[in-house]
N, C-alpha and C positions, 0 to 999 in steps of 0.2 A: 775270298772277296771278289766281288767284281763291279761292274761299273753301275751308271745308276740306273738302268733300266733292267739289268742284271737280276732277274728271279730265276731262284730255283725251281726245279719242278719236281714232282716224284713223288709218292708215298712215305719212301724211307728218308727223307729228308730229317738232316742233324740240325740237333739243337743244344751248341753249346751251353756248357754253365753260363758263361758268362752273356750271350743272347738271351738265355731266359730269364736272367736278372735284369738285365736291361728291359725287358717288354715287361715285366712284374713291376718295376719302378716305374716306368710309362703308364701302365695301367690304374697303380694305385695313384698319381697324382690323378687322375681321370675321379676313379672311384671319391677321392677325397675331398675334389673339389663340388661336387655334385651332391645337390641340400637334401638328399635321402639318402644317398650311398647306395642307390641301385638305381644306374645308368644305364638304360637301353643301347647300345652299342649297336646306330646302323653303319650302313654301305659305307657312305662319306667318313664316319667314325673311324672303319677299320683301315682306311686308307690314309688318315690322318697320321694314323699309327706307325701304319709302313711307312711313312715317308720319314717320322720322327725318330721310328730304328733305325732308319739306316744313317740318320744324321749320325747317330751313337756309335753302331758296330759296323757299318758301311756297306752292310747285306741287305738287300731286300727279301721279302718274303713272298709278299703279297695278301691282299684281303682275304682271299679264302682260307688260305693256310694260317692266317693268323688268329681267325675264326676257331678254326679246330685246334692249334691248339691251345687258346684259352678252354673250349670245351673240356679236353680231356685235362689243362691243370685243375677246372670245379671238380669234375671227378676224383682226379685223387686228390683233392684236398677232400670230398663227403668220405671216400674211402678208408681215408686213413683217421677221418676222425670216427668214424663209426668202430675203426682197430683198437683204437685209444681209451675207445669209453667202454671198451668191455671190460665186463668183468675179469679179474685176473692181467690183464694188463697194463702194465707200468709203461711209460717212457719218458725220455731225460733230452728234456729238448738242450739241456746245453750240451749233450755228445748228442745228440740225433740219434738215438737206439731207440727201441722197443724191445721191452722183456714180456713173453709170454710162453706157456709150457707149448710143446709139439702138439699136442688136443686140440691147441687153440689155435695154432696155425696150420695144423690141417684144416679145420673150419672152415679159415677163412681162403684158404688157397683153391677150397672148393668152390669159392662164391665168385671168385676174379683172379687172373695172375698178377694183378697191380700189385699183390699181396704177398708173391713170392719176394718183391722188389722191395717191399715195406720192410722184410726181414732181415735183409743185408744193409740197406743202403737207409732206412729210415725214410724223411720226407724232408728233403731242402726247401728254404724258407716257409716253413708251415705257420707260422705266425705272420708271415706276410701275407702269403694263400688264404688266410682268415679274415682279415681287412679287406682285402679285395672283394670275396666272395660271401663273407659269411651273413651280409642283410641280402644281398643282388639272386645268390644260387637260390636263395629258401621260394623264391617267390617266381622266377620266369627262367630262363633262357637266353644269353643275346639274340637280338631281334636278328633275322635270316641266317640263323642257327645252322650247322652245316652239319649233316650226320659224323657220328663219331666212328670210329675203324672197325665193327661189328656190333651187330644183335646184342649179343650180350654185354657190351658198353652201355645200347640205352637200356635195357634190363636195370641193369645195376644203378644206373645213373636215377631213375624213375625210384627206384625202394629210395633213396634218399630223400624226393621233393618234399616231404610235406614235416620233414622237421630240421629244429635247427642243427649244428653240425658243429663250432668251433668249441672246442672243450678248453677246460680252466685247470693248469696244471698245479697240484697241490691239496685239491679238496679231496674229503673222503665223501661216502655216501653215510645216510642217516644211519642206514643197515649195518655197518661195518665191513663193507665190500672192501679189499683190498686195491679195488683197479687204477683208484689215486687221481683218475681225471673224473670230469664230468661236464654233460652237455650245456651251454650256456642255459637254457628253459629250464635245466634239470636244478640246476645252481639257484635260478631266482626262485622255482617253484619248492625249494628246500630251506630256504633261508628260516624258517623257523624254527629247525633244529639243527639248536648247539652243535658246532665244534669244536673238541678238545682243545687242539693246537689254537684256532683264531679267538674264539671265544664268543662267537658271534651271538650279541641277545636280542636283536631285535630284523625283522624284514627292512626297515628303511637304513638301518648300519651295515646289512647285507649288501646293498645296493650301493649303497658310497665304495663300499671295497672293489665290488665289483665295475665299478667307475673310474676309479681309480686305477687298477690293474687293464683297463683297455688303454685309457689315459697313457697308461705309461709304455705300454707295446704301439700303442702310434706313433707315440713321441720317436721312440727308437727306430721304429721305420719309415718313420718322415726323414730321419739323419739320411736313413742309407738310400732313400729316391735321391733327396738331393743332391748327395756325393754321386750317383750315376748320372744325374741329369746336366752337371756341369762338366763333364769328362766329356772329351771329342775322340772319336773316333774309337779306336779300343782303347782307349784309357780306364773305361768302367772297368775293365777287367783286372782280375786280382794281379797279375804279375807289372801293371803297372801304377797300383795303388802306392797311395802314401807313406803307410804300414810298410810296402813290399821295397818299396824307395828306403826305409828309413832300415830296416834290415838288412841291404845289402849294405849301407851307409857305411853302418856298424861294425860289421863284417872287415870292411879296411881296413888296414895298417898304414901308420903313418898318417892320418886327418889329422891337421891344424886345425882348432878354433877356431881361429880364423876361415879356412875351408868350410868346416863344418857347419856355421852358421848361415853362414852365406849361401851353401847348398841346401840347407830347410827351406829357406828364401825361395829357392828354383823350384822346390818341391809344390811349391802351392800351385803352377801351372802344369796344368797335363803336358802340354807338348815336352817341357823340360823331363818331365818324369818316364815319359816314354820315351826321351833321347836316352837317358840316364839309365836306364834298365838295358839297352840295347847295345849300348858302348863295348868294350870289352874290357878289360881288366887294365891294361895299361893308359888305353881311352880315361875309363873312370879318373884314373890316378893323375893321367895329365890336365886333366879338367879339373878336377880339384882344387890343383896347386897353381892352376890359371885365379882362383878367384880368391889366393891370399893378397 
């Protein structure tokens, strides 16, 4: 952390989980409020930005780093949905895996390393990554776009523009492909043939599902912008969340009712929950048994 004119510099510049959730929740209220859902992001824009991360995590970055890397998250968000919709593989967005044979990942480890990365670690908030990018990436670039860390960046990035990218977990293909996802185009442009599991008989009941299934992935990530948007400081971050408050709660011996209630109470402001995480074990227990 440092002060507020405090930017980093460098290449290798780190980007915790918990910073890249906060600019992904930053970005999609932008994305969300904007009557197309692909917002040109200038100069003024990216500095908007910096100023409203650091409100959050207390870092600055800066416009141009902030630039690149929105870049390289479009990127692996086309990359990993282009993983997704191949043939032969599966993934389980509620563990974050991909399953695919070694044939299929040497493939694709030959096209990007982003891929090696896809293997182990999956893709964090990729259903966020899709709202953000999946109308804005198909059609331009942020405006004063900033090259990405090599050649073979925009390579890769360029095979992507000209289709769409966010896949629909659950479909099969007409063919009986086992890959399990498919690309939203591929979804609508299929809708007239049946699915076993959904039953689907007609294109315009295709399109209500499919309405309904974005419907409900915004909803869910409208919750979690807002739980980062109202947290100061590092409170967005997971070790001083609600959940993580109400965990360690639980975890005690000896809470009164009385106590206990009354600390949910404390729980709804950040700065409580970040005192409360931070205390130490007797701290906790002293405070507690202050608020029977």
């Amino acid at each position: 952390m440092g002060g507020h004119n405090n930017i980093n510099t460098g290449d290798d510049m780190r980007w915790p989980e918990k910073n890249e959730d906060a600019f992904l929740a930053i970005l999609y209220e932008r994305v969300k409020k904007h009557p197309n859902g692909t917002p040109s992001f200038k100069q003024v824009d990216w500095n908007e930005i910096d100023e409203e991360l650091f409100s959050v995590i207390g870092q600055k970055y800066g416009a141009d780093r902030l630039q690149g890397k929105y870049n390289r998250l479009r990127l692996k968000h086309r990359q990993f949905s282009d993983l997704i919709s191949h043939t032969g593989v599966t993934y389980s967005s509620s563990s974050n895996q991909v399953y695919a044979t070694e044939e299929v990942w040497k493939l694709f480890k030959k096209k990007h390393k982003n891929y090696i990365t896809f293997k182990s670690k999956g893709c964090r908030n990729y259903e966020m990554l899709g709202q953000i990018f999946n109308n804005s990436s198909a059609h331009h670039a942020s405006t004063t776009q900033l090259p990405l860390n090599s050649d073979g960046d925009h390579q890769t990035e360029e095979q992507f523009f000209s289709r769409g990218v966010q896949v629909i977990e659950g479909e099969k293909s007409c063919a009986g492909s086992s890959r399990g996802k498919r690309p939203i185009d591929d979804y609508l442009a299929g809708c007239n043939c049946v699915n076993k599991e959904t039953k689907l008989e007609n294109f315009e009941f295709c399109l209500e599902i499919l309405a309904s299934s974005l419907s409900a992935r915004a909803e869910r990530d409208l919750a979690k912008a807002k739980k980062y948007k109202e947290m100061s400081n590092q409170a967005t971050s997971a070790p001083y969340s609600i959940d993580e408050c109400m965990d360690v709660l639980e975890n005690l011996d000896d809470v009164s009712d009385t106590s206990y209630i009354k600390a949910l109470e404390k729980f709804k402001d950040p700065d409580w929950r970040i005192m409360f995480v931070k205390m130490s074990l007797i701290r906790k227990k002293s405070w507690l048994k202050s608020l029977e």
